[in-house]
FIKOLZA-1660 file (N, C-alpha, C; in steps of 0.1 Angstrom, whole numbers, plus 5000, padded with zeros to 4 digits):
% residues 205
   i   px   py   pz ch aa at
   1 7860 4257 6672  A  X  N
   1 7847 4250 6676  A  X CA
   1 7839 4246 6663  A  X  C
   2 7836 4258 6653  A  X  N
   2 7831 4252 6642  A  X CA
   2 7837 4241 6635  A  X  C
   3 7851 4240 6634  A  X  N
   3 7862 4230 6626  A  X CA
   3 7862 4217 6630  A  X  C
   4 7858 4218 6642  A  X  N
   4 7854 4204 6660  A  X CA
   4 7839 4200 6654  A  X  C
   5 7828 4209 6652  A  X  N
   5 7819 4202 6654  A  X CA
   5 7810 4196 6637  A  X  C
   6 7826 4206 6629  A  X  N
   6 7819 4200 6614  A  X CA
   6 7830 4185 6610  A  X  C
   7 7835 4184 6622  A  X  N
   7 7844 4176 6616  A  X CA
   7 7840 4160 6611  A  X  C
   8 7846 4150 6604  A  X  N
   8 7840 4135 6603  A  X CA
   8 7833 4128 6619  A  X  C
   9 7842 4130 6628  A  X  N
   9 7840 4122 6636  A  X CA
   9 7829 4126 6647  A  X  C
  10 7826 4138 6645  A  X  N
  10 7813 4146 6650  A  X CA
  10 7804 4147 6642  A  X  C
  11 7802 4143 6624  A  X  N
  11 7787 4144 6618  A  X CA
  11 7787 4128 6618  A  X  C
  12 7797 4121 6623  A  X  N
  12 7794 4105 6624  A  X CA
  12 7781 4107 6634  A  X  C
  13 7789 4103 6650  A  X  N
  13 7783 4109 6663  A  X CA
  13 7768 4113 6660  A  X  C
  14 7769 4125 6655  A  X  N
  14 7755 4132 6656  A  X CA
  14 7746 4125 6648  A  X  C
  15 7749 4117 6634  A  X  N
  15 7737 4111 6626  A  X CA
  15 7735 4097 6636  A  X  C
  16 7747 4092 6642  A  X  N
  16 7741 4081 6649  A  X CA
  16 7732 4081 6659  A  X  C
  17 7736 4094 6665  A  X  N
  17 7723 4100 6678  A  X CA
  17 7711 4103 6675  A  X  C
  18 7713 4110 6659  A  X  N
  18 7697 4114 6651  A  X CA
  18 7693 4102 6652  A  X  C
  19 7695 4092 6642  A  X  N
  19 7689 4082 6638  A  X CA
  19 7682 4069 6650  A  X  C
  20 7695 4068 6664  A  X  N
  20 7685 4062 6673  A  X CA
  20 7676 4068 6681  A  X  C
  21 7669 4086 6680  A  X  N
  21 7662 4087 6685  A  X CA
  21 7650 4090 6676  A  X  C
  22 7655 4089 6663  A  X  N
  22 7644 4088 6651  A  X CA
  22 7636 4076 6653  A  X  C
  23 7639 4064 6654  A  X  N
  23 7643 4046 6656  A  X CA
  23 7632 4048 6663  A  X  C
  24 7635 4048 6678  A  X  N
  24 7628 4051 6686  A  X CA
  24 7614 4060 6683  A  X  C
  25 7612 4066 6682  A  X  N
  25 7600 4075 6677  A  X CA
  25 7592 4070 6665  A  X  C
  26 7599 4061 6655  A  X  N
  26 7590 4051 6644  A  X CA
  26 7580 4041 6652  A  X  C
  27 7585 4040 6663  A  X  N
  27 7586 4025 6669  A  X CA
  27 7572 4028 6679  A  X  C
  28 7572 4043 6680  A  X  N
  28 7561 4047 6690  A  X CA
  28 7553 4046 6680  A  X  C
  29 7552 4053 6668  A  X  N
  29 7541 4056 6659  A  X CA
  29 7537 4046 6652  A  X  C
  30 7544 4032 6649  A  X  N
  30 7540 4023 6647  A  X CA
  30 7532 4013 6652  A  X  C
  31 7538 4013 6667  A  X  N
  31 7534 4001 6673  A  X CA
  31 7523 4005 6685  A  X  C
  32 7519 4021 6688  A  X  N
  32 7514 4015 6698  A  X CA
  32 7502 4026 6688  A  X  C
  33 7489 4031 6699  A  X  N
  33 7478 4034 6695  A  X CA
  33 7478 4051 6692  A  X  C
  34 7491 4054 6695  A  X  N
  34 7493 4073 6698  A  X CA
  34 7496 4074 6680  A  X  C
  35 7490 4086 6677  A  X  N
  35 7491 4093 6667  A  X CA
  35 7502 4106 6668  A  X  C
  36 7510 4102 6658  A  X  N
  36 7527 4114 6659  A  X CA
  36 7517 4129 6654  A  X  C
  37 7526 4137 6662  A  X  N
  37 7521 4147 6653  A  X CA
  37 7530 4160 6654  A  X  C
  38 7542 4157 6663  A  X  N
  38 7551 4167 6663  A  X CA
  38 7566 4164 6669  A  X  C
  39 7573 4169 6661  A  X  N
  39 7587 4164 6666  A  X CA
  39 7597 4175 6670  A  X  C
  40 7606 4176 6681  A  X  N
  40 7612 4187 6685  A  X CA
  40 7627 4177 6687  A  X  C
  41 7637 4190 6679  A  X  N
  41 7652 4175 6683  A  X CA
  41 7662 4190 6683  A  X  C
  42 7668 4192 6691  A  X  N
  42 7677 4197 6695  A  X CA
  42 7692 4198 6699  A  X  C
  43 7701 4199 6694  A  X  N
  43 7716 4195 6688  A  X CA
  43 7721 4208 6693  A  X  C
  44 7733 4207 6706  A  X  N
  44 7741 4214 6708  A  X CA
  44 7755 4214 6710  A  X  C
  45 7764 4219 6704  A  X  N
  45 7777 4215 6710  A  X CA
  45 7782 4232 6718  A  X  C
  46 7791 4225 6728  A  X  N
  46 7798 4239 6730  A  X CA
  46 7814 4237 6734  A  X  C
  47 7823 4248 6737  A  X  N
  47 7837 4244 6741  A  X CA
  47 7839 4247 6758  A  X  C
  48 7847 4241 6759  A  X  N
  48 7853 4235 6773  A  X CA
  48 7854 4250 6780  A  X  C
  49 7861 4248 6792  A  X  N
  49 7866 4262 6797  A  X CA
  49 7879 4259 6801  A  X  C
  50 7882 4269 6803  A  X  N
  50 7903 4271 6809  A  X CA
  50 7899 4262 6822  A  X  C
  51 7912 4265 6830  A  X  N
  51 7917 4254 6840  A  X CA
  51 7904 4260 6850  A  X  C
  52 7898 4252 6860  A  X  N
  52 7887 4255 6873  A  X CA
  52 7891 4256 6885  A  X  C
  53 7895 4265 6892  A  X  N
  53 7902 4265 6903  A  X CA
  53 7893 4261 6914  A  X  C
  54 7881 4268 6919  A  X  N
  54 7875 4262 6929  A  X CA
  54 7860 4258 6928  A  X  C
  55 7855 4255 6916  A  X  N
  55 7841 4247 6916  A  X CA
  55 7846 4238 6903  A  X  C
  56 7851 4225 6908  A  X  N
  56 7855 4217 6898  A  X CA
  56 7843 4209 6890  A  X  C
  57 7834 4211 6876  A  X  N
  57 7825 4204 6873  A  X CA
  57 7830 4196 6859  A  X  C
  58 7848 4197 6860  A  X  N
  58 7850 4188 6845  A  X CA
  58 7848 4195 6832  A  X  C
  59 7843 4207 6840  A  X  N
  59 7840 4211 6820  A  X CA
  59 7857 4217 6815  A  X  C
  60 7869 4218 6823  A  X  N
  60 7883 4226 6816  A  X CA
  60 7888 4213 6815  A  X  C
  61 7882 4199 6812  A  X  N
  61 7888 4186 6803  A  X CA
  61 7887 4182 6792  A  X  C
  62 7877 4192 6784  A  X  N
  62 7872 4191 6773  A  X CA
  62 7875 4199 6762  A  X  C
  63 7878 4201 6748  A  X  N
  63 7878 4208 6740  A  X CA
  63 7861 4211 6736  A  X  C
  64 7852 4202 6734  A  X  N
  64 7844 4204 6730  A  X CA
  64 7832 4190 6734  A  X  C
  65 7821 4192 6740  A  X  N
  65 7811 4179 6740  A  X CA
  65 7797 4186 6730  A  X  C
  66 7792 4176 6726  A  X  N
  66 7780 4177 6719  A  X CA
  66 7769 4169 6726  A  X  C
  67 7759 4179 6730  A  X  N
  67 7745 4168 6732  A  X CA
  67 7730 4169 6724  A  X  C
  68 7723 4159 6723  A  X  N
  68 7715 4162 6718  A  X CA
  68 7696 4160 6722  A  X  C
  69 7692 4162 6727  A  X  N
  69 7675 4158 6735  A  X CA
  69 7666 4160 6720  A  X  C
  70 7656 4146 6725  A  X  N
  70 7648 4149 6716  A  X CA
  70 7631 4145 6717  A  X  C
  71 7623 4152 6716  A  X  N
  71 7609 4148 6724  A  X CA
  71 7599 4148 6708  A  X  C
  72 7589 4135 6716  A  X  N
  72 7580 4138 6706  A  X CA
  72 7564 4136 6707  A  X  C
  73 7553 4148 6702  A  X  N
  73 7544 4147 6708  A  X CA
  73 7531 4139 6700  A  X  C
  74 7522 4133 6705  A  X  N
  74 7517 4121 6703  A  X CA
  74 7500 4128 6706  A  X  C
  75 7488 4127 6698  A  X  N
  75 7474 4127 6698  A  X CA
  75 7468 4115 6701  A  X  C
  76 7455 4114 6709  A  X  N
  76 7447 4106 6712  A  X CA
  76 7435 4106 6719  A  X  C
  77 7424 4101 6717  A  X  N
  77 7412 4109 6719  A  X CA
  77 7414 4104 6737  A  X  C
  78 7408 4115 6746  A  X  N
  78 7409 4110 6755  A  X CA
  78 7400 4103 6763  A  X  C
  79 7383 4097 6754  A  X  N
  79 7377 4087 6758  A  X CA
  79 7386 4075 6762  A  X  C
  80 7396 4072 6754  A  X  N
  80 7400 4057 6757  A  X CA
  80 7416 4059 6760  A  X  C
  81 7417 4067 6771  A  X  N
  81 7430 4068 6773  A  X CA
  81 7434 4059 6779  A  X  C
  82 7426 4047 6784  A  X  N
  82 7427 4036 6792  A  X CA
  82 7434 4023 6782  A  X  C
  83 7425 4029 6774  A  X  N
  83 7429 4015 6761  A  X CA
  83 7445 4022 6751  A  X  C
  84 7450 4033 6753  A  X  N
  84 7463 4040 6743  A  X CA
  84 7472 4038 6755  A  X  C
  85 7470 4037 6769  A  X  N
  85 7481 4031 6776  A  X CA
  85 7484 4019 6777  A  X  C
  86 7474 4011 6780  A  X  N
  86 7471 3996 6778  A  X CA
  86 7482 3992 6759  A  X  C
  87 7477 4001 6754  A  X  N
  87 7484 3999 6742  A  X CA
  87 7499 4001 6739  A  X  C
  88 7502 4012 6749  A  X  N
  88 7514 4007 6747  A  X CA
  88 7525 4001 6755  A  X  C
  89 7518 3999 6767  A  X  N
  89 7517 3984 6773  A  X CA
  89 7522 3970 6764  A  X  C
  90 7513 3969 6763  A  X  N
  90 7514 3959 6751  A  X CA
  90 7527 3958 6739  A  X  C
  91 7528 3971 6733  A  X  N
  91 7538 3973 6725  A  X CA
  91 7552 3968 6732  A  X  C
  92 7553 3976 6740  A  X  N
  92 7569 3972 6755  A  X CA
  92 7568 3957 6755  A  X  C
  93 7552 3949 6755  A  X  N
  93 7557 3935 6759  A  X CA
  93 7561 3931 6749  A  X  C
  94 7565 3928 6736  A  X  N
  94 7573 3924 6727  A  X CA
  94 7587 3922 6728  A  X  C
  95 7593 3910 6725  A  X  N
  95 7604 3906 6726  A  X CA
  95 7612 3920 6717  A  X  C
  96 7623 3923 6721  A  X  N
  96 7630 3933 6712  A  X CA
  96 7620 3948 6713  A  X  C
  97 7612 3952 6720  A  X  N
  97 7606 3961 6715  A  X CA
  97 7616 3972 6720  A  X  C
  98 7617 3988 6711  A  X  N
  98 7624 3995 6718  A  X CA
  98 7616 4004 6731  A  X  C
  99 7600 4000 6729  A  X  N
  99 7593 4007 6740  A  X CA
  99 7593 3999 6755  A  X  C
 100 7599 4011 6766  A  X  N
 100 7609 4002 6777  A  X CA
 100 7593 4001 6791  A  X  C
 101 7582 4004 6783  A  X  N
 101 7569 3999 6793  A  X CA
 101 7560 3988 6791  A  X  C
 102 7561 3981 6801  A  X  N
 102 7547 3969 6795  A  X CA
 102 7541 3966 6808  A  X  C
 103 7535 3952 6805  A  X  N
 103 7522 3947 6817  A  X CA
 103 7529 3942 6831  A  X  C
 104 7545 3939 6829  A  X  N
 104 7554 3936 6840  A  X CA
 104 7553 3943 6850  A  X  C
 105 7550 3958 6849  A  X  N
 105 7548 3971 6856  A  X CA
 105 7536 3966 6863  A  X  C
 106 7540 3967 6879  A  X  N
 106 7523 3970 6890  A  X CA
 106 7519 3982 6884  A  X  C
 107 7527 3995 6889  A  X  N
 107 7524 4006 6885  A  X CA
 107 7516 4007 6873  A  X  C
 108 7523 4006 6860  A  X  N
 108 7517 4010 6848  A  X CA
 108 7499 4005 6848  A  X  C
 109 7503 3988 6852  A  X  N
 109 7487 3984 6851  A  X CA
 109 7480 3990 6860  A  X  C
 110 7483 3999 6872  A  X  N
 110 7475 4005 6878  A  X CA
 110 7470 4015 6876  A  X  C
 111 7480 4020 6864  A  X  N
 111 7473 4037 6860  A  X CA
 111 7464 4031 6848  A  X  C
 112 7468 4020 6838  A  X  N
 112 7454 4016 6832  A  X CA
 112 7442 4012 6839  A  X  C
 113 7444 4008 6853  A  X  N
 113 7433 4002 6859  A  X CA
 113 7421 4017 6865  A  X  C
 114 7430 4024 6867  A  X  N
 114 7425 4041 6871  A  X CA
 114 7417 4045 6862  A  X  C
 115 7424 4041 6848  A  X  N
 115 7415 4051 6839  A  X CA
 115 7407 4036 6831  A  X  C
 116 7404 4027 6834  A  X  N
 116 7395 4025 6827  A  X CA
 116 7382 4021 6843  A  X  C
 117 7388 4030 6853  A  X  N
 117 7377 4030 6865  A  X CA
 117 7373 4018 6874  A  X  C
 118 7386 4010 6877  A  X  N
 118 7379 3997 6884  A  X CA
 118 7390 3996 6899  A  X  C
 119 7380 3990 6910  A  X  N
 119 7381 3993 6917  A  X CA
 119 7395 3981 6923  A  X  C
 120 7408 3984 6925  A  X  N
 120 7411 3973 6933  A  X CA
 120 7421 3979 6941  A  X  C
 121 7428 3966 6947  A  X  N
 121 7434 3963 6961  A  X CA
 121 7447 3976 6957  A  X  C
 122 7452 3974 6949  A  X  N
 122 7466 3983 6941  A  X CA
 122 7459 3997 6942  A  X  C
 123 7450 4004 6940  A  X  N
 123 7446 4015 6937  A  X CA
 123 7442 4024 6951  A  X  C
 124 7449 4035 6955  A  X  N
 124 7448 4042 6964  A  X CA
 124 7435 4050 6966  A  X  C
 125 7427 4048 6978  A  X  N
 125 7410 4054 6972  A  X CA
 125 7412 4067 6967  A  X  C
 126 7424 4078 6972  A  X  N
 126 7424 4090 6970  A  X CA
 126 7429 4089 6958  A  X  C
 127 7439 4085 6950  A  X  N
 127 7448 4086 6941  A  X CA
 127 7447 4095 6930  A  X  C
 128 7455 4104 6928  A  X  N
 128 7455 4114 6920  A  X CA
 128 7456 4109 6907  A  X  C
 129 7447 4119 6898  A  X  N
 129 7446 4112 6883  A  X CA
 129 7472 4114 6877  A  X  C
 130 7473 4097 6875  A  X  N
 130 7488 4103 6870  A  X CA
 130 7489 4107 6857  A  X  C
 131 7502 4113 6852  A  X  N
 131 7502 4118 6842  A  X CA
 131 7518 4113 6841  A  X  C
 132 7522 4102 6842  A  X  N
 132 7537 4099 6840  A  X CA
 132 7539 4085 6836  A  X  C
 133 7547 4077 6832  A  X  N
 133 7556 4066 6834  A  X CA
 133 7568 4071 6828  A  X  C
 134 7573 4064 6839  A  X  N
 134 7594 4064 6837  A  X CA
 134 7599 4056 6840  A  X  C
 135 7610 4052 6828  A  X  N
 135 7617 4044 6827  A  X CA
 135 7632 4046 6824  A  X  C
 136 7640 4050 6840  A  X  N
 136 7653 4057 6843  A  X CA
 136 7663 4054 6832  A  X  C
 137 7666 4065 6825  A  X  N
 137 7677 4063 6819  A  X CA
 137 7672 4058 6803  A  X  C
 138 7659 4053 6799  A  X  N
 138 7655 4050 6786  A  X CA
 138 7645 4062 6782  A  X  C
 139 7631 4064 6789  A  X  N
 139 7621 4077 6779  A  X CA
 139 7614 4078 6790  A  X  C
 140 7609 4089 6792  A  X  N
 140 7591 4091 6800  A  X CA
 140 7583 4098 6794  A  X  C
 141 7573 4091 6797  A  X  N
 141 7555 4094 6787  A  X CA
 141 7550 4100 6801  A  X  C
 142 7547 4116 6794  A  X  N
 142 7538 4118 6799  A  X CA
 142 7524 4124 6792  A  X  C
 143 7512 4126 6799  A  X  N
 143 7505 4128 6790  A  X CA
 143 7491 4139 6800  A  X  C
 144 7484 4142 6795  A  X  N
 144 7474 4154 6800  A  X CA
 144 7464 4149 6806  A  X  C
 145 7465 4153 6818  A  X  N
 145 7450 4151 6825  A  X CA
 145 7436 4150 6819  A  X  C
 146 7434 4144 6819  A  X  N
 146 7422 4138 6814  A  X CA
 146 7403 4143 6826  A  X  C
 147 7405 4141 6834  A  X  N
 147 7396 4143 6847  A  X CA
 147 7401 4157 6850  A  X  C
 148 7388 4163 6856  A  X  N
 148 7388 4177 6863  A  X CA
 148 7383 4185 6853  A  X  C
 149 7384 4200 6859  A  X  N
 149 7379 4207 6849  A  X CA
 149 7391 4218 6844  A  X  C
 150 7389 4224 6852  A  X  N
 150 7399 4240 6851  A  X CA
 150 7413 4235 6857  A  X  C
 151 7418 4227 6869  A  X  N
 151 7426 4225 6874  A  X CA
 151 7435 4212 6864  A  X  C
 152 7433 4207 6856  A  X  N
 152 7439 4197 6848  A  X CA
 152 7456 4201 6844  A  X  C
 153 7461 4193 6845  A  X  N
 153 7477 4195 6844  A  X CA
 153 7479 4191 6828  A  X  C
 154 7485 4199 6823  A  X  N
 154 7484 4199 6803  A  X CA
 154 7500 4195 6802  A  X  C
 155 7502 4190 6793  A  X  N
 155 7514 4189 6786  A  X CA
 155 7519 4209 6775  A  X  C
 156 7529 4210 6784  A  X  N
 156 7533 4223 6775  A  X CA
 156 7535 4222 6762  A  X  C
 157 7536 4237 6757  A  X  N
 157 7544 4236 6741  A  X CA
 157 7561 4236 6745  A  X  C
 158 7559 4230 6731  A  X  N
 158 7579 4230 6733  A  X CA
 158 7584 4248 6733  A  X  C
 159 7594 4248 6742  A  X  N
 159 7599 4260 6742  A  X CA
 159 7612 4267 6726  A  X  C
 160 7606 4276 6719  A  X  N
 160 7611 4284 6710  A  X CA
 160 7627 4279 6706  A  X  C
 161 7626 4276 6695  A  X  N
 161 7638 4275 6688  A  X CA
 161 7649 4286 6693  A  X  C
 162 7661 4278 6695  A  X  N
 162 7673 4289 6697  A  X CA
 162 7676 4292 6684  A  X  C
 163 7683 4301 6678  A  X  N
 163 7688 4307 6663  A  X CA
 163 7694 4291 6659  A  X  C
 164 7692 4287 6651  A  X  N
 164 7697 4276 6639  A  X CA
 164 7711 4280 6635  A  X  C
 165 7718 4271 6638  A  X  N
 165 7735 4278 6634  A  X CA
 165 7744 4266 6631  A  X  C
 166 7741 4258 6625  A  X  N
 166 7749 4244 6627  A  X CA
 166 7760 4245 6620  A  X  C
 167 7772 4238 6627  A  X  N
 167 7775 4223 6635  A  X CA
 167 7770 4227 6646  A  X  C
 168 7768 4241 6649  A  X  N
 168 7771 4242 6663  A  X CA
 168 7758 4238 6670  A  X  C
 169 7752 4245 6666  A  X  N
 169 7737 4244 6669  A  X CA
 169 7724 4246 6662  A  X  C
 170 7718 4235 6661  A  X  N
 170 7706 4225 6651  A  X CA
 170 7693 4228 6665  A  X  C
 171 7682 4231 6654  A  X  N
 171 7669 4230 6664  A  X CA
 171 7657 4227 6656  A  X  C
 172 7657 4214 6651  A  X  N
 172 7645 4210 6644  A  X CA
 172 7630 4207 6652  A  X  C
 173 7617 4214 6643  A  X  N
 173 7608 4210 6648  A  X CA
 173 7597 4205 6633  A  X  C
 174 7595 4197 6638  A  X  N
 174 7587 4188 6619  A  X CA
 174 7574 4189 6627  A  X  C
 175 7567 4195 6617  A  X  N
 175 7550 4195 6618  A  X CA
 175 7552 4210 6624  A  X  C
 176 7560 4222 6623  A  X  N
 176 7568 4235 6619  A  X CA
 176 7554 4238 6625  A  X  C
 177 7541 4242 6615  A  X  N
 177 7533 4246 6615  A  X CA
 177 7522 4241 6632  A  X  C
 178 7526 4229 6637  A  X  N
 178 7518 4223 6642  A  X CA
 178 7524 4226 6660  A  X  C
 179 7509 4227 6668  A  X  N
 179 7515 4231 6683  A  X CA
 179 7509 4223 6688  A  X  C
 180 7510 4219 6702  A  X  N
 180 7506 4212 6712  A  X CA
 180 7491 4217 6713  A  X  C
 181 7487 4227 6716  A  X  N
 181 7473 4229 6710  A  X CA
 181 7467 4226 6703  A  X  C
 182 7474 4223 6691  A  X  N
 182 7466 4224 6678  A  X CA
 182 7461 4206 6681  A  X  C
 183 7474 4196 6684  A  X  N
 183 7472 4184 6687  A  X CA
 183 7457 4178 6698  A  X  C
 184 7459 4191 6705  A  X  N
 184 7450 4189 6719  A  X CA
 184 7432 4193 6712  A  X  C
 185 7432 4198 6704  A  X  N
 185 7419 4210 6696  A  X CA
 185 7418 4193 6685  A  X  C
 186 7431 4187 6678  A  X  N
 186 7420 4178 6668  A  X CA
 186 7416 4162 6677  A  X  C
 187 7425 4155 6686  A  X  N
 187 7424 4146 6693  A  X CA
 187 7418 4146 6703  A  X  C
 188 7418 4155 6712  A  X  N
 188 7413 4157 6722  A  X CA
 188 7421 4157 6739  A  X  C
 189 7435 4151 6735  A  X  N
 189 7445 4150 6745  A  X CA
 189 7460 4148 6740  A  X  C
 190 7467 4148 6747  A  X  N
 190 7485 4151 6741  A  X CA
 190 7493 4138 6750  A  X  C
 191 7497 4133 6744  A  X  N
 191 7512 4124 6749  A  X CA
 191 7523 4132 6741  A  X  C
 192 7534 4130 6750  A  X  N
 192 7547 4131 6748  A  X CA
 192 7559 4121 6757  A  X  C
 193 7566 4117 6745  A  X  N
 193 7579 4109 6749  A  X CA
 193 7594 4119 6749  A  X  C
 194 7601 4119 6759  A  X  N
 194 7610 4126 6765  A  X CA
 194 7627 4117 6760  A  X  C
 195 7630 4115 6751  A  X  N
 195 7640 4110 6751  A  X CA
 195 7651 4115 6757  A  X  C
 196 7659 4107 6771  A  X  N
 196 7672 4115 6776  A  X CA
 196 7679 4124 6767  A  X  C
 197 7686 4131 6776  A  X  N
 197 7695 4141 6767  A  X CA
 197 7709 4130 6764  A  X  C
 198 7712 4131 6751  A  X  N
 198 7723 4124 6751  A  X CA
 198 7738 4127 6746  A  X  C
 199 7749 4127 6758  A  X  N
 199 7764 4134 6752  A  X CA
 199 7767 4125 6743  A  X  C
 200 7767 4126 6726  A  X  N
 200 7771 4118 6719  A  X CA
 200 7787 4120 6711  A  X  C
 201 7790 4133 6720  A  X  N
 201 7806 4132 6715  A  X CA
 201 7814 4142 6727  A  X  C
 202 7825 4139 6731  A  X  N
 202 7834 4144 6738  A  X CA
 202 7847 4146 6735  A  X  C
 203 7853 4159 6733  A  X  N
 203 7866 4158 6725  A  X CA
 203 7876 4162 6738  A  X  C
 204 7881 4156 6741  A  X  N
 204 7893 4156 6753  A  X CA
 204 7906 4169 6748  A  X  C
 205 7911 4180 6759  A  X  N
 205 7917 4187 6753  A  X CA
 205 7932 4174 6756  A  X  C
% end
């Protein structure tokens, strides 16, 4: 397994999986209004199993698959959380942008229309403050309730490094020192982008 996952064709794989979900996460910090402030990337490989007699899930076809998920969490005051969606709104509408939201969205323009308070035909009178956009199969933003008091729905901390052991298994977190709290205590609210988990290598036995 170690010999599988230090091999050329698996530290190819895994830098190219780093680097497009690095890509992506420049592209948030650049272009739209959210401030980075913590990054969590997690790299696993494991080995197959013997033959599956009666719960067939594909895993006794494999010598070895590697996947890797990677999230990143994002500051912003939450007076103008109307105008940091709006913004990255905007960002998505760019030809080539890698951010997969913009103004094309009924939806999205209606959760900016919620939080900057105006009243229209699209907006449900009840409607619950949201805390989502998704975009199947590319990233979802979610971000912290803003409205309410005690009952407000928060963006978690990332859950505890597994033991660091690589090839096998990698658990980077940059800004080490820094927690979702800490983000929420200087900005005043938390975004986070969810990049799919992605199998970026499969060794067929």
């Amino acid at each position: 397994m170690r010999k599988l996952a230090g091999s050329p064709e698996a530290v190819k794989a895994r830098q190219e999986a780093e680097s497009a979900g690095r890509n992506i996460i420049a592209a948030w910090e650049a272009e739209t209004p959210l401030t980075l402030g913590l990054v969590v990337l997690e790299d696993l490989c494991i080995g197959g199993r013997d033959a599956e007699w009666f719960f067939q899930t594909g895993d006794d076809k494999y010598k070895m698959r590697c996947t890797m998920s990677i999230s990143a969490y994002f500051g912003a005051d939450p007076r103008t959380a109307a105008d940091a969606i709006d913004g990255v709104l905007s960002a998505g509408d760019r030809t080539g942008s890698l951010i997969p939201f913009n103004h094309d969205s009924l939806y999205a323009r209606t959760v900016v229309d919620y939080y900057r308070g105006k009243k229209s035909v699209s907006l449900e009178k009840n409607m619950a403050e949201p805390t989502e956009l998704f975009n199947a199969g590319t990233i979802t933003l979610n971000w912290d309730q803003v409205r309410g008091e005690n009952k407000r729905e928060l963006i978690d901390e990332p859950r505890p490094c597994a033991p660091h052991d690589p090839p096998l298994r990698r658990c980077l977190k940059e800004g080490e020192s820094t927690s979702v709290r800490d983000l929420r205590r200087k900005y005043g609210m938390v975004f986070r982008i969810t990049i799919p988990v992605k199998n970026y290598l499969t060794i067929r036995k």
